[in-house]
PyMOL CGO cylinders between C-alpha atoms (Angstrom):
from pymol import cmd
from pymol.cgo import CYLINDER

trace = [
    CYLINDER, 45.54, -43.68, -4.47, 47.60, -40.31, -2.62, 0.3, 1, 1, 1, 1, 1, 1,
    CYLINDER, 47.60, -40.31, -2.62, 47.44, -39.19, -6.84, 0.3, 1, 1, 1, 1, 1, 1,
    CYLINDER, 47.44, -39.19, -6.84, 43.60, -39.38, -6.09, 0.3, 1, 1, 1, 1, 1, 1,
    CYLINDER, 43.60, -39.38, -6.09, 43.34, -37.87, -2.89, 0.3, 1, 1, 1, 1, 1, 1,
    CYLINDER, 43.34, -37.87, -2.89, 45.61, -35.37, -3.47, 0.3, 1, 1, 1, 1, 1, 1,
    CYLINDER, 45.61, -35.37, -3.47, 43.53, -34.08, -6.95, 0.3, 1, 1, 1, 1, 1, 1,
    CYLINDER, 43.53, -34.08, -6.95, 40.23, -33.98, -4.45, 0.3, 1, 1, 1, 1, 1, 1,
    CYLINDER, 40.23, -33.98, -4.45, 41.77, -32.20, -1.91, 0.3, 1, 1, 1, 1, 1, 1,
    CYLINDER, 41.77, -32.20, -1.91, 42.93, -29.52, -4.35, 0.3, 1, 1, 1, 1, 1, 1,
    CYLINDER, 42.93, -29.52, -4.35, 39.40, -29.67, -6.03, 0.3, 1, 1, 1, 1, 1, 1,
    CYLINDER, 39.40, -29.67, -6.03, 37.66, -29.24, -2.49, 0.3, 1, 1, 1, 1, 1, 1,
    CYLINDER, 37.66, -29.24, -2.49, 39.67, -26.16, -1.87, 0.3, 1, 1, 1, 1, 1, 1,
    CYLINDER, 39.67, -26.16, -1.87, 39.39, -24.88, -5.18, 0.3, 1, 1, 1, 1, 1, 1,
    CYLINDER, 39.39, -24.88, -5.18, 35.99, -25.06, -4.97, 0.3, 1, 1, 1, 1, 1, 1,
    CYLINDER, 35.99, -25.06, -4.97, 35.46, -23.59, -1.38, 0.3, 1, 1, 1, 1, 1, 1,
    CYLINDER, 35.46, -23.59, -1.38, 37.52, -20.57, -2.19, 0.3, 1, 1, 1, 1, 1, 1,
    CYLINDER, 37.52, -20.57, -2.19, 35.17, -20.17, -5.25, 0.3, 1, 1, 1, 1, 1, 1,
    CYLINDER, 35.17, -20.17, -5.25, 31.81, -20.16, -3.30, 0.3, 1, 1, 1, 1, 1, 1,
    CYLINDER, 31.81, -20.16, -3.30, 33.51, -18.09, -0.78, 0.3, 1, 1, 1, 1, 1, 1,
    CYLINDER, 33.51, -18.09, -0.78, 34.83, -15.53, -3.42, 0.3, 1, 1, 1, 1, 1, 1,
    CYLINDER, 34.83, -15.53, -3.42, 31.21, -15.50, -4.55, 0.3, 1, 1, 1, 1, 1, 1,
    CYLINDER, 31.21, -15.50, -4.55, 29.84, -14.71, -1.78, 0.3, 1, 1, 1, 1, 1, 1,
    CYLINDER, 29.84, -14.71, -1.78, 31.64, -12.10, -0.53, 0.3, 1, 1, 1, 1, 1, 1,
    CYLINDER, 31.64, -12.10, -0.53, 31.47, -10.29, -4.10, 0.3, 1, 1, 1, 1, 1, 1,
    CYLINDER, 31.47, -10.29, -4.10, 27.46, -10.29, -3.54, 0.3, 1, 1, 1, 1, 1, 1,
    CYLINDER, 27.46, -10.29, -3.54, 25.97, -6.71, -2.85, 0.3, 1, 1, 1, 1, 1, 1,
    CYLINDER, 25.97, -6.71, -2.85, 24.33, -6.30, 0.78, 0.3, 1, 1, 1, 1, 1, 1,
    CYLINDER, 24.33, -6.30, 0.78, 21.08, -5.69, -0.28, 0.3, 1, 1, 1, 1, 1, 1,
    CYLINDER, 21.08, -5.69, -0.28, 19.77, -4.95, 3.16, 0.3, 1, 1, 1, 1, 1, 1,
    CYLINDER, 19.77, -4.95, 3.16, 22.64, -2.39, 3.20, 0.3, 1, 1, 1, 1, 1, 1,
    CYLINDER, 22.64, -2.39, 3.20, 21.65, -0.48, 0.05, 0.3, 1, 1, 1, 1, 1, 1,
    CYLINDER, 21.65, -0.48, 0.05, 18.26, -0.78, 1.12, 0.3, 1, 1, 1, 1, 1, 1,
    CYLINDER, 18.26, -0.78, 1.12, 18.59, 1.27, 4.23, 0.3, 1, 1, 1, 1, 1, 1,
    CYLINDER, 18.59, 1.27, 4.23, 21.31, 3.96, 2.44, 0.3, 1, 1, 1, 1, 1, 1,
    CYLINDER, 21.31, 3.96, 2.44, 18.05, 4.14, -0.31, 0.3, 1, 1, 1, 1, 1, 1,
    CYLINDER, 18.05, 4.14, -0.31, 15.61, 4.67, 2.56, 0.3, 1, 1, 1, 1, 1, 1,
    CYLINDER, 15.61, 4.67, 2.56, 17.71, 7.38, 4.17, 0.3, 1, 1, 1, 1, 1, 1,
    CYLINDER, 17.71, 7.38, 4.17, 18.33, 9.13, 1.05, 0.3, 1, 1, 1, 1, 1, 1,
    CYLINDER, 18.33, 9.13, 1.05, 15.14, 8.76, -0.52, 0.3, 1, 1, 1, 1, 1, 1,
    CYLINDER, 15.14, 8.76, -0.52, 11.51, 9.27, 0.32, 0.3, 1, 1, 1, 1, 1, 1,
    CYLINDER, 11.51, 9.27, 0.32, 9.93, 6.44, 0.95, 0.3, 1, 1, 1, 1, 1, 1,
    CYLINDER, 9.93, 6.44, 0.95, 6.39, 5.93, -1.34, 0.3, 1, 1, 1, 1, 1, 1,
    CYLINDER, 6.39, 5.93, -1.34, 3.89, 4.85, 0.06, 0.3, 1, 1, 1, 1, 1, 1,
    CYLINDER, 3.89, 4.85, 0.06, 2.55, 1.36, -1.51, 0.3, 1, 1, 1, 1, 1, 1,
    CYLINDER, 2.55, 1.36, -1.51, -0.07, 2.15, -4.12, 0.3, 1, 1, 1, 1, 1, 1,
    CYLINDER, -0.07, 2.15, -4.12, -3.45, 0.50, -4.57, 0.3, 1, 1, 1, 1, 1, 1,
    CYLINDER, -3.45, 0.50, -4.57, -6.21, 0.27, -7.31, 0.3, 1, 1, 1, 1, 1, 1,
    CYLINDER, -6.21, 0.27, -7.31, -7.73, 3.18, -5.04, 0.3, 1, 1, 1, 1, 1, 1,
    CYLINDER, -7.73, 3.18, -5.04, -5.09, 5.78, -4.23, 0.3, 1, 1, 1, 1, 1, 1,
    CYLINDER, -5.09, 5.78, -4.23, -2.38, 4.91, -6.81, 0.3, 1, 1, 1, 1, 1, 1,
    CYLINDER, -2.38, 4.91, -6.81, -3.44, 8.64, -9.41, 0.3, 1, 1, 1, 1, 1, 1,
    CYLINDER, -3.44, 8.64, -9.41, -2.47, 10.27, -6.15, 0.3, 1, 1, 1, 1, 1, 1,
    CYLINDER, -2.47, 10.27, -6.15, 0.26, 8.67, -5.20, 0.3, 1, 1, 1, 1, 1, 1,
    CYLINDER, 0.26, 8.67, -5.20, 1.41, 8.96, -8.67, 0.3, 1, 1, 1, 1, 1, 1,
    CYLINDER, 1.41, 8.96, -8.67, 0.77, 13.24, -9.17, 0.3, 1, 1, 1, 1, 1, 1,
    CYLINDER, 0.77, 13.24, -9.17, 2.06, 13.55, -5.43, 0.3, 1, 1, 1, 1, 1, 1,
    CYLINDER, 2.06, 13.55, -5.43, 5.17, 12.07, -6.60, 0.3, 1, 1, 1, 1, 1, 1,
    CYLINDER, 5.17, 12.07, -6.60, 5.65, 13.81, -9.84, 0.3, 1, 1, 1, 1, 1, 1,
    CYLINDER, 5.65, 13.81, -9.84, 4.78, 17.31, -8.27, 0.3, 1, 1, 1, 1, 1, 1,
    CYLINDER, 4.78, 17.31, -8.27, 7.43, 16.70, -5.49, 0.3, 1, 1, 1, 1, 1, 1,
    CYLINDER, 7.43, 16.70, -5.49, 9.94, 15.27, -8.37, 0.3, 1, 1, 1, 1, 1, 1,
    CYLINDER, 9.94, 15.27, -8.37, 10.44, 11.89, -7.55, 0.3, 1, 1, 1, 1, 1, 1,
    CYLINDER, 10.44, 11.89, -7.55, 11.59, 9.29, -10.09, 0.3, 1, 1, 1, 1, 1, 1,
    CYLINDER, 11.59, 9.29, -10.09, 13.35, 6.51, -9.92, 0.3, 1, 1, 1, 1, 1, 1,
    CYLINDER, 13.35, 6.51, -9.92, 17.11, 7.24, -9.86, 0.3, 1, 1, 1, 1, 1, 1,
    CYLINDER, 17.11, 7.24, -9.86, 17.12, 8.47, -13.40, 0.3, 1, 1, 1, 1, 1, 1,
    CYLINDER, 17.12, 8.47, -13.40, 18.95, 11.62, -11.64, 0.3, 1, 1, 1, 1, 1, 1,
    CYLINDER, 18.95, 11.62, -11.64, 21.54, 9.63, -9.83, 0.3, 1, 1, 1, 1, 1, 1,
    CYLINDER, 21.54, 9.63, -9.83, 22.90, 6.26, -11.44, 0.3, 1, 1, 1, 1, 1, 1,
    CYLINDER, 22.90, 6.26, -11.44, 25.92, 6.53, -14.12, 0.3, 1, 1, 1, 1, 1, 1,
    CYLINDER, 25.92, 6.53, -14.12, 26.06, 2.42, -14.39, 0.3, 1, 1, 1, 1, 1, 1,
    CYLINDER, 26.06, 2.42, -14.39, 24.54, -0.43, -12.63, 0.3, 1, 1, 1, 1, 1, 1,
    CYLINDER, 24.54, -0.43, -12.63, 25.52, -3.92, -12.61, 0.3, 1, 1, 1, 1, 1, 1,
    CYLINDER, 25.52, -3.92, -12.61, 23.44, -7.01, -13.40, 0.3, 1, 1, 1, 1, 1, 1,
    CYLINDER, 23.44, -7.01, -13.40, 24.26, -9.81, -11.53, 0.3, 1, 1, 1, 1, 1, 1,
    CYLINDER, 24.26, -9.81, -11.53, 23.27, -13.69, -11.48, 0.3, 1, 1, 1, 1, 1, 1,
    CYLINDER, 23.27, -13.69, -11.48, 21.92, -15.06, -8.48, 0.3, 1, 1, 1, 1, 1, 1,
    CYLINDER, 21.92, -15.06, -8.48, 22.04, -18.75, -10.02, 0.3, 1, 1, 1, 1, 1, 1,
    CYLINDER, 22.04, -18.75, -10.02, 25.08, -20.79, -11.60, 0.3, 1, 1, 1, 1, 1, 1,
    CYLINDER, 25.08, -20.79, -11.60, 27.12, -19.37, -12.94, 0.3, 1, 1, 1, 1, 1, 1,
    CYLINDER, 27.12, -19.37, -12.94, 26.84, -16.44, -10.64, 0.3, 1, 1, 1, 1, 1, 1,
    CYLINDER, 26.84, -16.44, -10.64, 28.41, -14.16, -13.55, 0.3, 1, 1, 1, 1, 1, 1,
    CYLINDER, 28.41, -14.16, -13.55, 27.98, -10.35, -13.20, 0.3, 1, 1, 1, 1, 1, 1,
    CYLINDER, 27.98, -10.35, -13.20, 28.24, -7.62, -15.80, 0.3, 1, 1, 1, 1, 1, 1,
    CYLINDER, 28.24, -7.62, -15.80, 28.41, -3.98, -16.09, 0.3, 1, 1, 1, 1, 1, 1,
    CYLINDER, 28.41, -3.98, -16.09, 25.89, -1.81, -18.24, 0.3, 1, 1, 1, 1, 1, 1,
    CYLINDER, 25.89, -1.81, -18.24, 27.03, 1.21, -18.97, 0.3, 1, 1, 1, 1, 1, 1,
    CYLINDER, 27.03, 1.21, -18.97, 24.99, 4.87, -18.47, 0.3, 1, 1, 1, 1, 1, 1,
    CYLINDER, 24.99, 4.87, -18.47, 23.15, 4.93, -21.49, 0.3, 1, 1, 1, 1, 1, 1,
    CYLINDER, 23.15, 4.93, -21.49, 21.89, 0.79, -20.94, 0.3, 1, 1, 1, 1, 1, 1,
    CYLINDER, 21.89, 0.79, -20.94, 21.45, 1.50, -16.90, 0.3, 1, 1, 1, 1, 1, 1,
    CYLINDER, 21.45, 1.50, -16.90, 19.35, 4.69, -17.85, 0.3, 1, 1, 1, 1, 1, 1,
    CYLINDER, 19.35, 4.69, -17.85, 17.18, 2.96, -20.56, 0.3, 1, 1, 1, 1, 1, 1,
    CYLINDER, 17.18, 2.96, -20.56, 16.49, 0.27, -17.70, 0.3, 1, 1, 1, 1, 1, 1,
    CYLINDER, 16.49, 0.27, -17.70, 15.49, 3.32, -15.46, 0.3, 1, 1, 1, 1, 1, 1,
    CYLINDER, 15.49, 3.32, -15.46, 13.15, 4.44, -17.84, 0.3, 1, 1, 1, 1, 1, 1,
    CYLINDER, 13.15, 4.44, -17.84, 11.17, 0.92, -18.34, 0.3, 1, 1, 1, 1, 1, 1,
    CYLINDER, 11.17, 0.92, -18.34, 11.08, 0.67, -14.47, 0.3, 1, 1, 1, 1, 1, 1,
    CYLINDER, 11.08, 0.67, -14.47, 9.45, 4.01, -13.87, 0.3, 1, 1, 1, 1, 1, 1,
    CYLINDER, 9.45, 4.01, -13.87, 6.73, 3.97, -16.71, 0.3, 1, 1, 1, 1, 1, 1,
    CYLINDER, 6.73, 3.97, -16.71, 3.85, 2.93, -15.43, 0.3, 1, 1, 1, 1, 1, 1,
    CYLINDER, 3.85, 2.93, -15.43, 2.40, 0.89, -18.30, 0.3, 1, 1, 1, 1, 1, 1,
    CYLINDER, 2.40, 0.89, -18.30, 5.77, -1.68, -17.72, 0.3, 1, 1, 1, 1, 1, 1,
    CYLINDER, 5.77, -1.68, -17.72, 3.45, -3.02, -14.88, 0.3, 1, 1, 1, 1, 1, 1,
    CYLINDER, 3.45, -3.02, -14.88, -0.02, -4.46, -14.05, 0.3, 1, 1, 1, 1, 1, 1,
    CYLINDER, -0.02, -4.46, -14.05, -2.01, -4.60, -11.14, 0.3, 1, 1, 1, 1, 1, 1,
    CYLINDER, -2.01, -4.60, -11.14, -1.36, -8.08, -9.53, 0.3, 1, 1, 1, 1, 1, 1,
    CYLINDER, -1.36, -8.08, -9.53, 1.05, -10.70, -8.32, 0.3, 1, 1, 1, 1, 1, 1,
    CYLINDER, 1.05, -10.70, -8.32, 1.86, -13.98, -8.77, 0.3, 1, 1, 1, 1, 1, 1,
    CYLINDER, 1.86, -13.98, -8.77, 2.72, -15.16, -5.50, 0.3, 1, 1, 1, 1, 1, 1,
    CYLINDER, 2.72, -15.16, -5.50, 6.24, -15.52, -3.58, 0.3, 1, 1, 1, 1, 1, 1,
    CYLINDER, 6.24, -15.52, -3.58, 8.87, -14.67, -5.99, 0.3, 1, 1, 1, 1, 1, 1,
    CYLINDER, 8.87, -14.67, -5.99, 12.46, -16.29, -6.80, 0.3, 1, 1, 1, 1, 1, 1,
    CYLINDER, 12.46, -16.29, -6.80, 14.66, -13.61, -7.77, 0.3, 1, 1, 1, 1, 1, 1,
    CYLINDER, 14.66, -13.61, -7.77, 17.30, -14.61, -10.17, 0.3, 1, 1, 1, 1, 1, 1,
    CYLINDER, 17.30, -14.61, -10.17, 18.84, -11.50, -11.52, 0.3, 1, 1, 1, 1, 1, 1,
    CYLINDER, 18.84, -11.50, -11.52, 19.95, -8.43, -9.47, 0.3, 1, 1, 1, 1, 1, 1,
    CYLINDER, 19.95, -8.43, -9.47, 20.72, -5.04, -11.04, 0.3, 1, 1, 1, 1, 1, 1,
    CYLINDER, 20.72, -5.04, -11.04, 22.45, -2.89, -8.72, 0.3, 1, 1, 1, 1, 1, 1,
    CYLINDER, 22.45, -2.89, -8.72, 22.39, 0.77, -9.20, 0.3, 1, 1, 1, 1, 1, 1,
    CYLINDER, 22.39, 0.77, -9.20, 25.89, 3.15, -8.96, 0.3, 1, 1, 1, 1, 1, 1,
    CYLINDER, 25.89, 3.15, -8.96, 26.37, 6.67, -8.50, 0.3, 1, 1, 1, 1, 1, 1,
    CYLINDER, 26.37, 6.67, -8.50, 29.56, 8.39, -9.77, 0.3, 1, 1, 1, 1, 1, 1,
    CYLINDER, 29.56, 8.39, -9.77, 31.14, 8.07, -6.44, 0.3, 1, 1, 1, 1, 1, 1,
    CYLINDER, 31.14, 8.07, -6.44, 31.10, 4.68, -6.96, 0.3, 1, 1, 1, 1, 1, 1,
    CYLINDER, 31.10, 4.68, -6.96, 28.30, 4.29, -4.13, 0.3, 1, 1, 1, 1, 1, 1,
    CYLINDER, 28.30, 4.29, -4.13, 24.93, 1.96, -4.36, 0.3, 1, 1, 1, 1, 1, 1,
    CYLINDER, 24.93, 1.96, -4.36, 21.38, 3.88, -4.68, 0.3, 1, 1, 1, 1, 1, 1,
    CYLINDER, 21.38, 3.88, -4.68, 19.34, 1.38, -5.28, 0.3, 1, 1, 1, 1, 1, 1,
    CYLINDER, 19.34, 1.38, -5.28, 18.34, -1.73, -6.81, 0.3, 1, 1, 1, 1, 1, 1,
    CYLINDER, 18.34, -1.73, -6.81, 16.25, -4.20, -8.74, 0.3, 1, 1, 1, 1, 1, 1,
    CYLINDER, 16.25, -4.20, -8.74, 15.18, -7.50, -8.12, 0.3, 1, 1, 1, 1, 1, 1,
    CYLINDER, 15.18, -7.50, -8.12, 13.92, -9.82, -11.11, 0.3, 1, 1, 1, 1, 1, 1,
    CYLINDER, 13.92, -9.82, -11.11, 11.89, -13.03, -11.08, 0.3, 1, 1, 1, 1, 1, 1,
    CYLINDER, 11.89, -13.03, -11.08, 11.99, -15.04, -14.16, 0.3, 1, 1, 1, 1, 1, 1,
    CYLINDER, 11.99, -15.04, -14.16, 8.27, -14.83, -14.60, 0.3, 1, 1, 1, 1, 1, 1,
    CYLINDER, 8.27, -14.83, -14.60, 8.25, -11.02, -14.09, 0.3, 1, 1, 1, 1, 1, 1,
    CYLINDER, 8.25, -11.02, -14.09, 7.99, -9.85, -10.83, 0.3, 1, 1, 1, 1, 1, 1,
    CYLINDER, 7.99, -9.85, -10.83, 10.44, -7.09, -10.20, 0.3, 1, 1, 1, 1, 1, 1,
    CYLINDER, 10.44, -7.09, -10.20, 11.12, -5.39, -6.31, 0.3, 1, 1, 1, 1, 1, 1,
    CYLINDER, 11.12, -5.39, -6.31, 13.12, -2.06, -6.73, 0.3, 1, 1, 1, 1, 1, 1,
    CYLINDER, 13.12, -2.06, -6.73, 14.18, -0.15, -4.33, 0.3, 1, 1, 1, 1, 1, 1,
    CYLINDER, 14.18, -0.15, -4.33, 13.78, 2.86, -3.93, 0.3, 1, 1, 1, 1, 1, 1,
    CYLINDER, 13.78, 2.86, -3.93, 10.01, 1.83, -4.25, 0.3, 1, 1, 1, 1, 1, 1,
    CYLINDER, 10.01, 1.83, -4.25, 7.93, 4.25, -6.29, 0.3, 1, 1, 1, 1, 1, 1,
    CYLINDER, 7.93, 4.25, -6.29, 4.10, 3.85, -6.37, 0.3, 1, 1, 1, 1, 1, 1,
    CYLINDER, 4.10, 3.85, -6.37, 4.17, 4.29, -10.26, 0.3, 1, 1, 1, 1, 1, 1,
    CYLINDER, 4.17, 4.29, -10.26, 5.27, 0.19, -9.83, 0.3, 1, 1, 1, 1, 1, 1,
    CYLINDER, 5.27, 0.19, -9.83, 1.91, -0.79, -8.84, 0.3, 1, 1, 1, 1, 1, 1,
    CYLINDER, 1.91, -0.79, -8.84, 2.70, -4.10, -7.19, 0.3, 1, 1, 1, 1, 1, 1,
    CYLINDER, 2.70, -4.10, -7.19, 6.07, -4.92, -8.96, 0.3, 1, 1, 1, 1, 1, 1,
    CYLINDER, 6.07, -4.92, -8.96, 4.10, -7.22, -11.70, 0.3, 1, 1, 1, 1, 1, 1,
    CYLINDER, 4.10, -7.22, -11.70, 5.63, -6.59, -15.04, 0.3, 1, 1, 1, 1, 1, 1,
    CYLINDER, 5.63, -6.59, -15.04, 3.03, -6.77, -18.51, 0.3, 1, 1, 1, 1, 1, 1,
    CYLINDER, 3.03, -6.77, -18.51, 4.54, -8.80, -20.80, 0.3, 1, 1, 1, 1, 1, 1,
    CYLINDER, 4.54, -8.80, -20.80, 5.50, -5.66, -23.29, 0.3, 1, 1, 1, 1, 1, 1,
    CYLINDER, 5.50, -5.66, -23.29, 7.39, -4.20, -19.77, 0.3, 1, 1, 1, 1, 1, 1,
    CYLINDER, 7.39, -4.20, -19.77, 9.10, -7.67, -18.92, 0.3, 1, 1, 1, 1, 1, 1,
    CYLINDER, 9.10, -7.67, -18.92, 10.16, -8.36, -22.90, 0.3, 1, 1, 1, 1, 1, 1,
    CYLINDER, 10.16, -8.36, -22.90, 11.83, -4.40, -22.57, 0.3, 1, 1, 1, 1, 1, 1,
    CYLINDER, 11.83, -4.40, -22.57, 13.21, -4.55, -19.51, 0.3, 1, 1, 1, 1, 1, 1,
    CYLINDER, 13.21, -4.55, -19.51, 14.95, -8.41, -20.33, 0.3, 1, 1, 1, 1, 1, 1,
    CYLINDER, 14.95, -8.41, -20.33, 15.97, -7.39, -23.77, 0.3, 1, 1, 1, 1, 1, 1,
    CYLINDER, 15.97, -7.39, -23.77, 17.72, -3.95, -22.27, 0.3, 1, 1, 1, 1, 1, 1,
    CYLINDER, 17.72, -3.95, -22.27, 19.60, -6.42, -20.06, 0.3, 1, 1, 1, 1, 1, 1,
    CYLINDER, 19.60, -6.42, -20.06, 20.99, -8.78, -22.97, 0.3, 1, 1, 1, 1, 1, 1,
    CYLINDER, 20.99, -8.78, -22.97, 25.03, -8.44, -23.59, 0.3, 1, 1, 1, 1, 1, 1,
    CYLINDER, 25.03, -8.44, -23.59, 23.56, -6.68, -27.54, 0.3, 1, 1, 1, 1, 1, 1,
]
cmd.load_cgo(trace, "trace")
């Protein structure tokens, strides 16, 4: 019976100082969102309506979406088994490249998202510039927001590119 207890009590702690590692290892996304929004210039959200001038405003002043900045990012799982992975510059920039083009996305949304995947964005310093958030069903959030995302709403062509760029291949 103290055999017993004794292999739980290990377990419990085992498996506290696992959740605990896990969640200290997380990114502060609130952080790297306010860094982003000091940094960067904040785009207005885009609409059926205004979104070819958002989208030439933009391009005249030079704004993309980190593709100047980022040398790696980091993918990681928000779900069990919390695993994270490093892409390197040429699979970060390729993700870059979906995430600014506006026919990745379509006008829409499907409602209150659950993010499962987070791909964090590095600079050579070793500093965060931004990040992505993705829903299984394709909703992304990325911030620095650019108004060439529409609504965040993936097509399916932008979603299969963007998941596929993310596989360990």
């Amino acid at each position: 019976m103290k055999v017993i207890l004794y292999i739980l009590g290990v377990m419990v702690i085992l498996i506290g100082i696992g959740i605990t590692w896990i969640l200290v290892t997380r990114p502060d996304l609130d952080e790297i969102r306010a860094r982003a929004e000091e940094r960067y210039t904040v785009s207005e959200i885009s609409y059926p309506e205004n979104y070819s001038e958002l989208v030439r405003k933009e391009m005249a002043e030079g704004e993309s979406f980190l593709l100047n900045d980022t040398v790696h990012s980091i993918v990681y799982e928000r779900n069990f088994p919390f695993s994270k992975r490093k892409l390197d510059t040429e699979k970060t920039i390729a993700l870059l490249k979906i995430l600014s083009d506006s026919t990745s996305y379509r006008w829409g949304e499907f409602g209150t998202p659950d993010y499962d995947l987070v791909v964090v964005y590095y600079e050579k310093n070793g500093d965060e510039v931004g990040y992505t958030l993705i829903d299984p069903v394709g909703e992304v959030e990325n911030c620095p927001y650019r108004s060439v995302m529409k609504w965040g709403v993936l097509t399916d062509e932008g979603y299969t590119k963007l998941m596929m760029g993310l596989s360990l291949e």
